[in-house]
KEKE-3310 file (N, C-alpha, C; in steps of 0.2 Angstrom, whole numbers, plus 5000, padded with zeros to 4 digits):
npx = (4873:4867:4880:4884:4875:4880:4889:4886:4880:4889:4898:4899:4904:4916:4921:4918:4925:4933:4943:4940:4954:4950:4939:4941:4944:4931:4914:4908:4896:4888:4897:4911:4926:4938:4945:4942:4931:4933:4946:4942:4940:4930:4921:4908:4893:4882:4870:4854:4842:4840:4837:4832:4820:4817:4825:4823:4813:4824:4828:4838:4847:4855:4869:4885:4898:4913:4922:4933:4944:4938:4931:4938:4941:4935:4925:4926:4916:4915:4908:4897:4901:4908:4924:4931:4941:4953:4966:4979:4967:4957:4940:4930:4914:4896:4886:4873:4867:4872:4884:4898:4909:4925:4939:4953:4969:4980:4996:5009:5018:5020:5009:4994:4985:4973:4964:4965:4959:4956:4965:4962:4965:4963:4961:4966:4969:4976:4983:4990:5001:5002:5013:5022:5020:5018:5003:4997:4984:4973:4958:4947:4946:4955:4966:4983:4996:5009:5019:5029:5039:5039:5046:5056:5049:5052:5056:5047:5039:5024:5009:4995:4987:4976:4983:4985:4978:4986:4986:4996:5002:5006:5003:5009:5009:5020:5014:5016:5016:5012:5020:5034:5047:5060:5065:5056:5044:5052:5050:5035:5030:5036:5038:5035:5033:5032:5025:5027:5012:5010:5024:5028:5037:5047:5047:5052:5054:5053:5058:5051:5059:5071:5064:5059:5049:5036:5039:5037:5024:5017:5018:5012:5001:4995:4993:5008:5007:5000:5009:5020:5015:5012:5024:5031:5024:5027:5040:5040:5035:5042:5053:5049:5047:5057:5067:5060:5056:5048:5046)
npy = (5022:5014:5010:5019:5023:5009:5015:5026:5019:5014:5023:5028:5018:5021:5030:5029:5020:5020:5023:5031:5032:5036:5030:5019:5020:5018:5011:4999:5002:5006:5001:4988:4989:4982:4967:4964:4971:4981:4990:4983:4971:4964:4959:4962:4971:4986:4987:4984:4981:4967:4954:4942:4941:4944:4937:4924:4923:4928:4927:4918:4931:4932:4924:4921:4912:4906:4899:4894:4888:4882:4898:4908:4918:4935:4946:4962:4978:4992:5005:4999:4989:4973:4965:4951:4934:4922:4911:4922:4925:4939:4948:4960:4964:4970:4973:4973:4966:4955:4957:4956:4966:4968:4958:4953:4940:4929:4923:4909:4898:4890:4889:4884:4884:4893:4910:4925:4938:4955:4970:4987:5004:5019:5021:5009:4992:4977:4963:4947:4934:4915:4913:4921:4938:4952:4960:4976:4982:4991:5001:5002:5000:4988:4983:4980:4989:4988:4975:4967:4958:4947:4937:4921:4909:4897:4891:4888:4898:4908:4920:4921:4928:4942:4959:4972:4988:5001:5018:5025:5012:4997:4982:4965:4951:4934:4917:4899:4892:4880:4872:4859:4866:4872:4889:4895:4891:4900:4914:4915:4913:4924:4934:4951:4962:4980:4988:5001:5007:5016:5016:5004:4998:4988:4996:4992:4978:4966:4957:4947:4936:4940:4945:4945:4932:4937:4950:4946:4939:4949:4961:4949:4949:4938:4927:4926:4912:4906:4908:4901:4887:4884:4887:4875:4866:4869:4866:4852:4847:4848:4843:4829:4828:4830:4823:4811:4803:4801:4816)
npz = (4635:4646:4651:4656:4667:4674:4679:4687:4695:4702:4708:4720:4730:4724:4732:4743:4752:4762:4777:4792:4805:4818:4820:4823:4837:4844:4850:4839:4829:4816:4807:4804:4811:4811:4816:4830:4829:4839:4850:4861:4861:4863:4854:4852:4849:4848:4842:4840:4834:4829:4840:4854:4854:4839:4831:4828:4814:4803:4788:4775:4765:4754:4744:4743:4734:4735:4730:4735:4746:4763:4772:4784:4792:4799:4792:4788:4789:4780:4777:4770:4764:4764:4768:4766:4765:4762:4760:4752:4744:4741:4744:4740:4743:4741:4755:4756:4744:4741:4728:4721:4721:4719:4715:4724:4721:4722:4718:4727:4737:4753:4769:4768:4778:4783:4784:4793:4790:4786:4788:4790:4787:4783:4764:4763:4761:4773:4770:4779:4771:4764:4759:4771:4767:4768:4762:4754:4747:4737:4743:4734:4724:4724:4719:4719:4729:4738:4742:4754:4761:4774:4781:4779:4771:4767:4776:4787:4790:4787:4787:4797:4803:4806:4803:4816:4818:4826:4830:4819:4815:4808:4818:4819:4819:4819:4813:4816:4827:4829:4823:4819:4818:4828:4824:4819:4829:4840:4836:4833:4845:4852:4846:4837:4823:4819:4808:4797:4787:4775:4771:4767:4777:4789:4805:4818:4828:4837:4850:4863:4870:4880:4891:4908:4915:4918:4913:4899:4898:4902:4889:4881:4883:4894:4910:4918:4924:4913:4902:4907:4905:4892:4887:4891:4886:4874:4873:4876:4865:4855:4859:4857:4845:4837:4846:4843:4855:4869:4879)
capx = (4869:4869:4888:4885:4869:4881:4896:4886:4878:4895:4902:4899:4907:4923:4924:4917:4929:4939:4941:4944:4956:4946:4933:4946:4940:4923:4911:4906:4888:4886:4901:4915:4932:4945:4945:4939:4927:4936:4952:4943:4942:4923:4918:4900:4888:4877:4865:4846:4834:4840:4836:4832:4815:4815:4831:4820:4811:4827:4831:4842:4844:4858:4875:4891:4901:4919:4924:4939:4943:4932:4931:4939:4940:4932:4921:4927:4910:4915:4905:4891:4908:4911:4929:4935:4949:4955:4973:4979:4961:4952:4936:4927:4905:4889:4881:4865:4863:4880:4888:4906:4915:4933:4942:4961:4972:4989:5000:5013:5019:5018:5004:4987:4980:4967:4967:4961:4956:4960:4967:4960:4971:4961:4959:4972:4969:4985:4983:4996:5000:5005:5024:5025:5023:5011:5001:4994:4978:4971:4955:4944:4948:4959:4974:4988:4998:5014:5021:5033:5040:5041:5052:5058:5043:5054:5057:5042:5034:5019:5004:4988:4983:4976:4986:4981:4980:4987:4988:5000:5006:5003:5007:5009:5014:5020:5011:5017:5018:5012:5025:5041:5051:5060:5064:5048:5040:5053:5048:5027:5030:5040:5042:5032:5034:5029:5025:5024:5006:5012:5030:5028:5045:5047:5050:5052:5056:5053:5056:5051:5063:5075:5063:5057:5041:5032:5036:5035:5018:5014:5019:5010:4993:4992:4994:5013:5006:4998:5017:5023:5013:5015:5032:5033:5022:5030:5046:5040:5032:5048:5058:5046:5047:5065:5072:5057:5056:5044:5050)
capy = (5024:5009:5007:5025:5020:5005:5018:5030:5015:5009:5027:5030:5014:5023:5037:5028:5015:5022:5022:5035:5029:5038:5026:5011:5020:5021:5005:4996:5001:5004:4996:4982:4991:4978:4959:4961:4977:4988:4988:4979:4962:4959:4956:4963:4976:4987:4986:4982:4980:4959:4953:4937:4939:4942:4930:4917:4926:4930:4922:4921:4936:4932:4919:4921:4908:4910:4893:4890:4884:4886:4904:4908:4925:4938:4951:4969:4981:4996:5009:4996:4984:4967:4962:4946:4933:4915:4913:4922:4928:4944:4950:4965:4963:4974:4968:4972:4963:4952:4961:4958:4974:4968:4951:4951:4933:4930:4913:4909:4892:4891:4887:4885:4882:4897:4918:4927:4944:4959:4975:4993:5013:5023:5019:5004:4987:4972:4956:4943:4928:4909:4914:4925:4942:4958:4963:4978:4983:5000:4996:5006:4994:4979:4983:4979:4994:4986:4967:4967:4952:4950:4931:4915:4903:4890:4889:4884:4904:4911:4924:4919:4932:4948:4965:4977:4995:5005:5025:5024:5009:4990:4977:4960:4942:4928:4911:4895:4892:4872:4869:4855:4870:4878:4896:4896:4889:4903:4919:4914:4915:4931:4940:4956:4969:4985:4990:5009:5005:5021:5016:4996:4995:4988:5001:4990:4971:4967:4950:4945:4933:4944:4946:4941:4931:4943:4955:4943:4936:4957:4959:4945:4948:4932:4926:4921:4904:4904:4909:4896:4881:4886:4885:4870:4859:4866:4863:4844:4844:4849:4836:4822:4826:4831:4815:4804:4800:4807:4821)
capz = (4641:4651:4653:4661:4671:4678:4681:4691:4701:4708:4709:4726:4731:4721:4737:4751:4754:4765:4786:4798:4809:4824:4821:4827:4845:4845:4849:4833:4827:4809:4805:4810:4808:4813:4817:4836:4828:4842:4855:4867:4860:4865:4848:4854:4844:4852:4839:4845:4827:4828:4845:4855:4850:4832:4829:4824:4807:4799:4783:4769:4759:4748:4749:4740:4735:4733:4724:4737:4754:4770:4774:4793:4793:4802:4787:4790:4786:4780:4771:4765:4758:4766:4765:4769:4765:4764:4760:4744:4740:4746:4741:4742:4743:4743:4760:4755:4739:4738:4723:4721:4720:4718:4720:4724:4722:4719:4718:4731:4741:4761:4773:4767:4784:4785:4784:4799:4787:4782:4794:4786:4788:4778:4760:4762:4766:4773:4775:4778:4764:4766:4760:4774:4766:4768:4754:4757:4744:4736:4746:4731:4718:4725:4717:4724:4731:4739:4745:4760:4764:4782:4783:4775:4771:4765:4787:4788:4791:4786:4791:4794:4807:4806:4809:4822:4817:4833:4828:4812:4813:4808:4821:4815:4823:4814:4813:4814:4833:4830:4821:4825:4816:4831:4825:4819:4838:4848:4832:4833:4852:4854:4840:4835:4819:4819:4801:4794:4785:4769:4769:4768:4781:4797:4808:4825:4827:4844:4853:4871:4874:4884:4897:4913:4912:4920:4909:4892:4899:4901:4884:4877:4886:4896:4915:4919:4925:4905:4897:4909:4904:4887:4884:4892:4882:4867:4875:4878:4860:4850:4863:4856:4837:4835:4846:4841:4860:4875:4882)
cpx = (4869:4875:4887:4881:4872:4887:4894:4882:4883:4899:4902:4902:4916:4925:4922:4921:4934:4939:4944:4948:4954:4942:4934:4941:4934:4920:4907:4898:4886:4890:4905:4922:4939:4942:4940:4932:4929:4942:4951:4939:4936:4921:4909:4899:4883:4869:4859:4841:4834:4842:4834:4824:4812:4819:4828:4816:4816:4827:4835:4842:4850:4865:4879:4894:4908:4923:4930:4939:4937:4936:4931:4940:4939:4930:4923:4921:4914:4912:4901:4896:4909:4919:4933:4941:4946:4961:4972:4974:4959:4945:4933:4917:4901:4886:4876:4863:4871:4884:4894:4909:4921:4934:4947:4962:4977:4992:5005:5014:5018:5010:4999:4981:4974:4972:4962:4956:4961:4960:4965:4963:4968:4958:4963:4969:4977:4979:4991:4997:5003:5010:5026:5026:5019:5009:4998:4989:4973:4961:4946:4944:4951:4965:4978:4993:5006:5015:5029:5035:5043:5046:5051:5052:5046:5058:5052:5036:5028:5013:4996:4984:4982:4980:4982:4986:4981:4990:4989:5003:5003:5003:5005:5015:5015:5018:5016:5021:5013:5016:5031:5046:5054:5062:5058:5043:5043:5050:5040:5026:5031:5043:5037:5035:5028:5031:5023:5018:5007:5020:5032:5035:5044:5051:5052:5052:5057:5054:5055:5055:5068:5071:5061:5051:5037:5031:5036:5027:5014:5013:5013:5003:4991:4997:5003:5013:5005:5006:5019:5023:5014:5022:5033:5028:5024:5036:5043:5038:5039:5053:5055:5048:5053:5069:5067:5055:5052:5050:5053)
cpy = (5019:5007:5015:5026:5017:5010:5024:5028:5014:5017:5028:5024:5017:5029:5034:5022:5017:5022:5028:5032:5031:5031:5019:5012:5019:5013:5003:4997:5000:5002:4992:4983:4988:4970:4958:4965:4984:4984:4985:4975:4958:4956:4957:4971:4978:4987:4982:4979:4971:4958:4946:4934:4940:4937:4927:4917:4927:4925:4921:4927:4937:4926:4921:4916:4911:4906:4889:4888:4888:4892:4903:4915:4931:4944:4959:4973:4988:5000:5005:4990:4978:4967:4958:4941:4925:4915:4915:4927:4935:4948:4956:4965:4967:4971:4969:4966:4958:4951:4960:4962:4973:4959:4952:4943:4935:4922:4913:4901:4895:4885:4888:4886:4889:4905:4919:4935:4947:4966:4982:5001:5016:5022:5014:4996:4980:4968:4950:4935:4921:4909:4919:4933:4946:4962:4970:4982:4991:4998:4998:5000:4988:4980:4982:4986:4991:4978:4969:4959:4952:4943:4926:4909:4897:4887:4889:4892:4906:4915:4922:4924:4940:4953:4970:4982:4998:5012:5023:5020:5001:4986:4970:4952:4937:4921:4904:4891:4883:4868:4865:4862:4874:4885:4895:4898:4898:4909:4920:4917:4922:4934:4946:4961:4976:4988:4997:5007:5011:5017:5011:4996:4994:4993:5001:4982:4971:4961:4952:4940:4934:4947:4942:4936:4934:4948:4955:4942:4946:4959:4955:4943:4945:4933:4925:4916:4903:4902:4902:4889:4882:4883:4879:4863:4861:4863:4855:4842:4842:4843:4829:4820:4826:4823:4809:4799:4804:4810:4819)
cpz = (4647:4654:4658:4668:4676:4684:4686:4697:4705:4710:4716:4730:4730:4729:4741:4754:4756:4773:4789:4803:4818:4824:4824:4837:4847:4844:4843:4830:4820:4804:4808:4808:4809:4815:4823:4836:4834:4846:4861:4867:4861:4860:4849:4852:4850:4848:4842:4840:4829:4836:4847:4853:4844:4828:4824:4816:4805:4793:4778:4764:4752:4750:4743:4740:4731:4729:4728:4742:4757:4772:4781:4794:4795:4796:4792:4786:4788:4775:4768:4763:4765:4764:4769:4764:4765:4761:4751:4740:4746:4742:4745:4741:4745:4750:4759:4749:4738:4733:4722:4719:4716:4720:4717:4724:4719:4721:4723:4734:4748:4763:4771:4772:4784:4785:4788:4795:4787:4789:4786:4788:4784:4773:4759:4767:4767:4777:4774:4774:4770:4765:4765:4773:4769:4764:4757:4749:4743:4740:4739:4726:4718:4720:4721:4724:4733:4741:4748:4763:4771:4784:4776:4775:4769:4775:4790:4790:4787:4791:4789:4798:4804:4809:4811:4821:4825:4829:4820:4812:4813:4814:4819:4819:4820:4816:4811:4819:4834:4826:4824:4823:4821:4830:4822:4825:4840:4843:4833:4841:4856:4851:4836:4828:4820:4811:4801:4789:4778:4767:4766:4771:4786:4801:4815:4825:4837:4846:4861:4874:4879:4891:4902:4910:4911:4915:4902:4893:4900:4892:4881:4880:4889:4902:4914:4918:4916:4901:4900:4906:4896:4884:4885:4892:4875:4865:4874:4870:4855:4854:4858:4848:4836:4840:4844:4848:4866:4877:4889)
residu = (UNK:UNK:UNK:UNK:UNK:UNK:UNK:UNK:UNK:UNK:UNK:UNK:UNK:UNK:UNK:UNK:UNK:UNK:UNK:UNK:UNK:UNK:UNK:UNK:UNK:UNK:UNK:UNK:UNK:UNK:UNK:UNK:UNK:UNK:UNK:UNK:UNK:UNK:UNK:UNK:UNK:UNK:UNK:UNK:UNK:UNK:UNK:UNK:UNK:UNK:UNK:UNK:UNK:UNK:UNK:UNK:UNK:UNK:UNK:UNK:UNK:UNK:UNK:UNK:UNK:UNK:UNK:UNK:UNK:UNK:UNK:UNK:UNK:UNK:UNK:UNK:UNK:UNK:UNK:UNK:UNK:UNK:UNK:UNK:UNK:UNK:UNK:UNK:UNK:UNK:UNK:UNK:UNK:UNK:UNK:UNK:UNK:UNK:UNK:UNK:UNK:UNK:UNK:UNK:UNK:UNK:UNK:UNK:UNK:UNK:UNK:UNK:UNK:UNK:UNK:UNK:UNK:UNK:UNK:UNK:UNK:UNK:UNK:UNK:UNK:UNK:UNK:UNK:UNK:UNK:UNK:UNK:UNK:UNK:UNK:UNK:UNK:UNK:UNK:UNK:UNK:UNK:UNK:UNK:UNK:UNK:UNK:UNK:UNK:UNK:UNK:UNK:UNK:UNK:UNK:UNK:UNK:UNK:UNK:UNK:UNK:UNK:UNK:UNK:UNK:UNK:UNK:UNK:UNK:UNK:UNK:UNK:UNK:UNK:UNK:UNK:UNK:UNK:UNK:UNK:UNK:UNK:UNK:UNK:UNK:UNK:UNK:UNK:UNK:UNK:UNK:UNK:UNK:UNK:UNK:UNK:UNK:UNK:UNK:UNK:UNK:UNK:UNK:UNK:UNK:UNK:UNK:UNK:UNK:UNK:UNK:UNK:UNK:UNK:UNK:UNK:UNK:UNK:UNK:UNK:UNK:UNK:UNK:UNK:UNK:UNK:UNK:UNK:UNK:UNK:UNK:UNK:UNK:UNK:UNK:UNK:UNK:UNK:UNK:UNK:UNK:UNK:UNK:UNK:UNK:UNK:UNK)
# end
């Protein structure tokens, strides 16, 4: 009777873990459905109950430990469910009462440096590993669903960013743009995939290096002058480490 008590506590958890991908458009209220919580990057809630003057009464109501590295990743809330990240691990948590639902992990070499989180399409979640791959996670259970390897981690690649749902489709950048590694440096810099989020294939491979600046610095979200000065301190940085001598 108890094991049934516990199975009819978590059942609702079993159906509600899923995302409308309308809800990508809509300003973040009673949930936080992507990295930046919408496509326009403010990272700001309109929520009103916790304000400048009650701030100060909050207090702990529960704390989760994870056992591994510092957590960098930005909490995705949906349907009541926390899910966040550090490389390798993903976890799934009650926000009300800090219940772990599910925890993914799995083994691999690469980059430990930090995981930025998890990206969500429905009832699927993708996050990108230190060997460079994209796992993507039944998001009900934490099972693993497919793994896609997007490059060669022994070239110094790996993903630590979040991908950004757009319609049906993943988009995904690859990390490791402090690297001396230069295909690494020019890939990190100006190279995009476009992931089918059902199919696990790339179904677009995009560089900006063939274009203007203009219209890579378009591309790539930033001034000209930005791409500019960019290139050419990593240009000066890669001159330093590969001859061993200022640029």
């Amino acid at each position: 009777m108890r094991k049934l008590a516990l199975f009819l506590a978590a059942a609702p958890w079993l159906h509600s873990q899923g995302l409308d991908p309308a809800a990508l458009l809509k300003p973040p209220t009673n949930t936080w459905p992507s990295y930046n919580g919408d496509y326009t990057g403010r990272r700001y809630s309109n929520l009103s109950q916790i304000n400048k003057d009650n701030i100060g009464t909050l207090t702990m109501a529960w704390a989760f430990q994870t056992r591994q590295q510092t957590i960098k990743s930005t909490p995705l809330l949906v349907n009541g469910i926390l899910y966040f990240t550090v490389p390798n691990h993903v976890w799934a948590v009650d926000a009300r009462t800090g219940r772990q639902v599910w925890h993914f992990q799995r083994q691999s070499g690469g980059n430990m440096i930090g995981q930025r989180g998890v990206a969500m399409y429905k009832d699927r979640l993708y996050f990108g590993t230190p060997d460079a791959h994209l796992i993507c996670l039944d998001a009900r259970s934490g099972k693993q669903v497919w793994d896609l390897e997007i490059a060669d981690y022994k070239f110094g690649y790996y993903i630590s960013v979040t991908p950004l749902v757009v319609k049906d489709r993943l988009i995904l950048g690859m990390s490791n743009d402090q690297s001396d590694i230069l295909p690494a440096l020019d890939d990190a810099l100006t190279r995009l995939e476009k992931i089918d989020p059902e199919q696990a294939k790339i179904v677009e491979l995009r560089y900006f290096a063939g274009l203007s600046i203009e219209e890579s610095a378009e591309a790539l979200g930033m001034s000209p002058a930005t791409l500019k000065r960019r290139w050419a301190l990593a240009r000066a940085w890669l001159h330093r480490d590969l001859s061993g001598g200022p640029p």
